[in-house]
C-alpha positions as CSV (number, residue, x, y, z in Angstrom):
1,X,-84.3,35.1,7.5
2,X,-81.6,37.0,5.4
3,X,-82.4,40.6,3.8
4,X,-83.2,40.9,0.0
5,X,-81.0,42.7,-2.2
6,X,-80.6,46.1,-1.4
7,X,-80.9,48.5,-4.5
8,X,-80.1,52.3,-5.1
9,X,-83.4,53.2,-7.1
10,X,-82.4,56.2,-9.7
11,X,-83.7,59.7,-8.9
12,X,-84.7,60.7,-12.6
13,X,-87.8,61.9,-14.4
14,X,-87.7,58.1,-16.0
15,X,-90.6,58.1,-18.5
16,X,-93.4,55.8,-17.4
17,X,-93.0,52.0,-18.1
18,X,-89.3,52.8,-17.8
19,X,-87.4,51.0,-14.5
20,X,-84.0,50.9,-13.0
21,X,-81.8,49.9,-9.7
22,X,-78.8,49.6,-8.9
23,X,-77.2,46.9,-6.7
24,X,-75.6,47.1,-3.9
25,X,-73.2,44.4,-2.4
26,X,-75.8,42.9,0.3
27,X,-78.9,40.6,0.9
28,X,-77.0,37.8,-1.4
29,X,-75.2,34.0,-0.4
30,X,-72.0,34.6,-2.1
31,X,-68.6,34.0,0.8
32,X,-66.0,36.9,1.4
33,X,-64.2,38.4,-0.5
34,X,-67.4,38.2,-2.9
35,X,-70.0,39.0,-0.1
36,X,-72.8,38.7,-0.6
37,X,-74.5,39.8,-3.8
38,X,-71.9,39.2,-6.1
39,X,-73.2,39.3,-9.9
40,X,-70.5,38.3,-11.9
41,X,-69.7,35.0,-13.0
42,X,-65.8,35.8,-13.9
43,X,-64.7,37.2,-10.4
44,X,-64.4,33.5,-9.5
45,X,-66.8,33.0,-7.1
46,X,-69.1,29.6,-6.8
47,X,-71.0,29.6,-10.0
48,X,-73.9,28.1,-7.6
49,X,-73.4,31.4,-5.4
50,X,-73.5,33.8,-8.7
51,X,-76.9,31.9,-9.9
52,X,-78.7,32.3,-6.7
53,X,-77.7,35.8,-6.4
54,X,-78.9,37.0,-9.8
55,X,-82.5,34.7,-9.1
56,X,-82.6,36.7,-5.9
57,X,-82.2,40.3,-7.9
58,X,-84.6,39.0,-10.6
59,X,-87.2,38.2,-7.9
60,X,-86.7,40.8,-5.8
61,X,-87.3,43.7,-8.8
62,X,-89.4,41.7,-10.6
63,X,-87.9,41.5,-13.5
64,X,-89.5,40.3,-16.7
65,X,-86.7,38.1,-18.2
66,X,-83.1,37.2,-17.4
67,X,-80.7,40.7,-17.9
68,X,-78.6,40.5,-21.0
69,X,-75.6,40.1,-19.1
70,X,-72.5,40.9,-21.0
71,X,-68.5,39.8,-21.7
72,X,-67.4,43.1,-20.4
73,X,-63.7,43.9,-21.9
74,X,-63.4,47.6,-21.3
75,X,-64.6,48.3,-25.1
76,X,-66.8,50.3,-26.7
77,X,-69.5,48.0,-28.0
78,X,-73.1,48.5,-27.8
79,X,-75.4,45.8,-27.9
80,X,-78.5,46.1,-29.2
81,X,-80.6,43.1,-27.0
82,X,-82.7,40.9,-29.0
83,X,-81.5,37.4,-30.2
84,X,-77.5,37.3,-29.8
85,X,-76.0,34.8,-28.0
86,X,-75.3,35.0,-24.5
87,X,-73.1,36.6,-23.3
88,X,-72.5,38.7,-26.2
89,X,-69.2,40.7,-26.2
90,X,-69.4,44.2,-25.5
91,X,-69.7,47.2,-22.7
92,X,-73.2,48.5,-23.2
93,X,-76.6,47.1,-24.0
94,X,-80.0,48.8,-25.7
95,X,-83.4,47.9,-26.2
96,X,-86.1,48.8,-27.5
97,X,-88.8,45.9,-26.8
98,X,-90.4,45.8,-23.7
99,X,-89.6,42.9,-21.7
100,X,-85.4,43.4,-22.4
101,X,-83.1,44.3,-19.4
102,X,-80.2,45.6,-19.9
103,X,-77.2,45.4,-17.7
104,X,-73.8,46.3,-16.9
105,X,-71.5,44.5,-14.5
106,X,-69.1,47.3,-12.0
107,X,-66.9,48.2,-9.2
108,X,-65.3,51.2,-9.7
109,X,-66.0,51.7,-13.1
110,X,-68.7,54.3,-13.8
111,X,-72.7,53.0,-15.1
112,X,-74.2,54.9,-17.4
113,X,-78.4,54.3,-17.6
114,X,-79.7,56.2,-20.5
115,X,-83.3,56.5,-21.5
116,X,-85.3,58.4,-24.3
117,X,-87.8,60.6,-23.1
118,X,-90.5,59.3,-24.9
119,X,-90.3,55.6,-23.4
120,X,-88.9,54.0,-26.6
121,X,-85.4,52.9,-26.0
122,X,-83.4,52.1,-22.6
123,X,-79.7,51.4,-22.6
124,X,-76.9,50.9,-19.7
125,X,-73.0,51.4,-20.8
126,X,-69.7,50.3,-18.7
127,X,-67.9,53.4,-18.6
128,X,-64.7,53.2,-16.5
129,X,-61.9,55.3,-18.3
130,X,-60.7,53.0,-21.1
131,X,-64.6,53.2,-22.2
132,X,-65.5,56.9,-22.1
133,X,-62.0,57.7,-23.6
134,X,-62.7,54.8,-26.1
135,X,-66.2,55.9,-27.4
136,X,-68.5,53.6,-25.2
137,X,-71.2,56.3,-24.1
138,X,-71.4,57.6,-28.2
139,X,-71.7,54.2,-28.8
140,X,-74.5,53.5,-26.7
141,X,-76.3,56.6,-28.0
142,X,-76.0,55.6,-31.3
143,X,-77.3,52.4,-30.6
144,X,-80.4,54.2,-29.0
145,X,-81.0,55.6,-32.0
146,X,-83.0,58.7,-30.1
147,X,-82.1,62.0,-31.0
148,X,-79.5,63.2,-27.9
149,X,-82.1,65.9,-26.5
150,X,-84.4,63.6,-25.8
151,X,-82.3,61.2,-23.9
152,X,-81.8,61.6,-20.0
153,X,-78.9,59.7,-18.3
154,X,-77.9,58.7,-14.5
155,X,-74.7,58.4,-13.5
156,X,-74.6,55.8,-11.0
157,X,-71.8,54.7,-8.1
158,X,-68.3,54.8,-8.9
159,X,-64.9,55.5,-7.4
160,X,-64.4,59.3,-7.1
161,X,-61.7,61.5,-7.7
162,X,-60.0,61.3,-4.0
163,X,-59.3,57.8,-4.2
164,X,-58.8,57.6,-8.2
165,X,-55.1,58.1,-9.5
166,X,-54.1,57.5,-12.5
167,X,-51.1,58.1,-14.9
168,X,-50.3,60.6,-17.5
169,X,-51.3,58.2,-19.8
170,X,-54.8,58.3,-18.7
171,X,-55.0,61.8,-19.0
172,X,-53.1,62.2,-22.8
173,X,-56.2,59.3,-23.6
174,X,-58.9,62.0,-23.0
175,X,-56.9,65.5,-23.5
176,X,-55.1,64.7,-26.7
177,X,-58.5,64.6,-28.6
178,X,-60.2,67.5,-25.8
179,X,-58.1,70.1,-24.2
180,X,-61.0,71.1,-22.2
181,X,-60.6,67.7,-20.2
182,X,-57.8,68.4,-18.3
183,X,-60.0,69.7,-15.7
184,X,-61.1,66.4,-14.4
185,X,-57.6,65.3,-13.5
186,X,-55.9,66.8,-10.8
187,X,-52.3,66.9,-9.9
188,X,-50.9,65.0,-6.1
189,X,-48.4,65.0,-4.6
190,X,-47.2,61.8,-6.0
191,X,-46.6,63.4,-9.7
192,X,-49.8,61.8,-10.5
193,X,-53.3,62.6,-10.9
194,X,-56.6,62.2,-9.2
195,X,-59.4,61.4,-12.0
196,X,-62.8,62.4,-12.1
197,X,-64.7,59.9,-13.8
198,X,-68.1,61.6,-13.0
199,X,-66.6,65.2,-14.8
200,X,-65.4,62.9,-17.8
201,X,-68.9,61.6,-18.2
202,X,-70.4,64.5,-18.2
203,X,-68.2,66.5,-20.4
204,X,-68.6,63.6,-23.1
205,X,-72.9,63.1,-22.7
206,X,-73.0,67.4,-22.8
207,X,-70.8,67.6,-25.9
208,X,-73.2,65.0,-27.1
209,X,-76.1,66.9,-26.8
210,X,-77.4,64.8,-23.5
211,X,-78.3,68.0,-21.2
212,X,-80.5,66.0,-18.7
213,X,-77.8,64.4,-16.3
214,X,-78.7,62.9,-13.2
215,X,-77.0,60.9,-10.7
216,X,-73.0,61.2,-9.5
217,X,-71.5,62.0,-6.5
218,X,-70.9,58.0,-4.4
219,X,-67.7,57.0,-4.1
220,X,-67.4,53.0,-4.2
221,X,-63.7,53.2,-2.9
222,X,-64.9,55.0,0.6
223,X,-68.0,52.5,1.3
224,X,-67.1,49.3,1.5
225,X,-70.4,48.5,3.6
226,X,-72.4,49.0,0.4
227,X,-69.9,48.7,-2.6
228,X,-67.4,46.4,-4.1
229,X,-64.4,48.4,-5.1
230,X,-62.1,46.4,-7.5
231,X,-59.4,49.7,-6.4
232,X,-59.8,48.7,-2.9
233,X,-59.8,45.4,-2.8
234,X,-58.5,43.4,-5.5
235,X,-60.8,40.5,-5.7
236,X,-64.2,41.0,-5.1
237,X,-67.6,41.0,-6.4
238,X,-69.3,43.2,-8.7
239,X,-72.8,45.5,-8.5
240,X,-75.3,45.2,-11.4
241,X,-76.9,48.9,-13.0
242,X,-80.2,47.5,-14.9
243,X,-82.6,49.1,-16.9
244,X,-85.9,47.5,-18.7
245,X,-89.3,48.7,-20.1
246,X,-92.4,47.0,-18.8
């Protein structure tokens, strides 16, 4: 019989009645290069594949309704879950009722899972580097609507800085507005620069007031065993980071 989905369950003081998981890419049906727990339906895998992956995640966790998956574009939008259509437009999703899940859709790209301290309000933001330089993780706490003390956040898989270069352009998008930023780039030997999406994050939920950072440190680039890496591979599948109140 084939394994469940395999999660990465956040280490995080999460208040009670507050759950989260990350996916990794086993225990689904989906056919190379999209094996096997592909969540996304715009990678263009078999749209019968995708649905009984994401029926597999929501039995396995338990979840208490379908996620509020999203029309990811790299943007900055924060959806507040409750009524819109689906999928609604944007790279990061709050709620507030029990019952919501949000979700974000990645490989490579850094998850953001954000939660008051108090219970109230959940949220997961899509923050590769067009997001955080773009506003996506102010967004998201303005969407919260909890005041930025009493949030805590997890940083979940991403690629890391060794196998992350990027252009000068990259680096103008985050230092022309933060000097202090240039210290999660570093200069190779290609007259390039290795990115630190984790530092970024950080830098941007600290200067926020978000103090209680958990999380960081995978690299989805160097594991292909348990990751998709869009870097690495081109076409592939992509993880889910969800977050609900029971």
């Amino acid at each position: 019989m084939t394994a469940g989905p395999e999660v990465i369950e956040p280490d995080w003081p999460a208040p009670p009645g507050v759950r989260a998981a990350f996916t990794l890419r086993t225990g689904g049906v989906s056919e190379p290069p999209y094996a096997s727990l592909n969540c996304a339906a715009h990678v263009g895998d078999a749209p019968g594949a995708v649905a009984e992956n994401r029926a597999r995640l929501r039995a396995s966790l338990e979840l208490p309704s379908e996620p509020g998956w999203l029309d990811q574009v790299h943007g900055a939008a924060a959806i507040t879950l409750g009524g819109e259509p689906a999928p609604a437009v944007g790279d990061a999703a709050v709620a507030r009722e029990s019952g919501r899940v949000c979700v974000v859709q990645v490989a490579d790209c850094l998850p953001v899972l954000l939660a008051s301290r108090d219970g109230s309000g959940v949220g997961a933001a899509h923050a590769g580097w067009r997001g955080l330089a773009g506003g996506v993780l102010e967004s998201t706490l303005r969407a919260l609507g909890a005041p930025a003390a009493q949030v805590l956040a997890w940083l979940g898989p991403a690629i890391g800085p060794q196998h992350f270069e990027v252009g000068e352009e990259v680096r103008a998008a985050f230092t022309r507005t933060d000097p202090g930023a240039a210290a999660a780039f570093t200069a190779n030997a290609r007259g390039r620069w290795q990115c630190d999406l984790y530092a970024l994050a950080r830098r941007r939920l600290r200067a926020l007031g978000v103090t209680s950072l958990y999380g960081g440190g995978w690299c989805t680039y160097a594991d292909p065993q348990r990751f998709f890496s869009y870097r690495r591979d081109g076409r592939c599948g992509r993880m889910a980071a969800l977050i609900w109140r029971t």
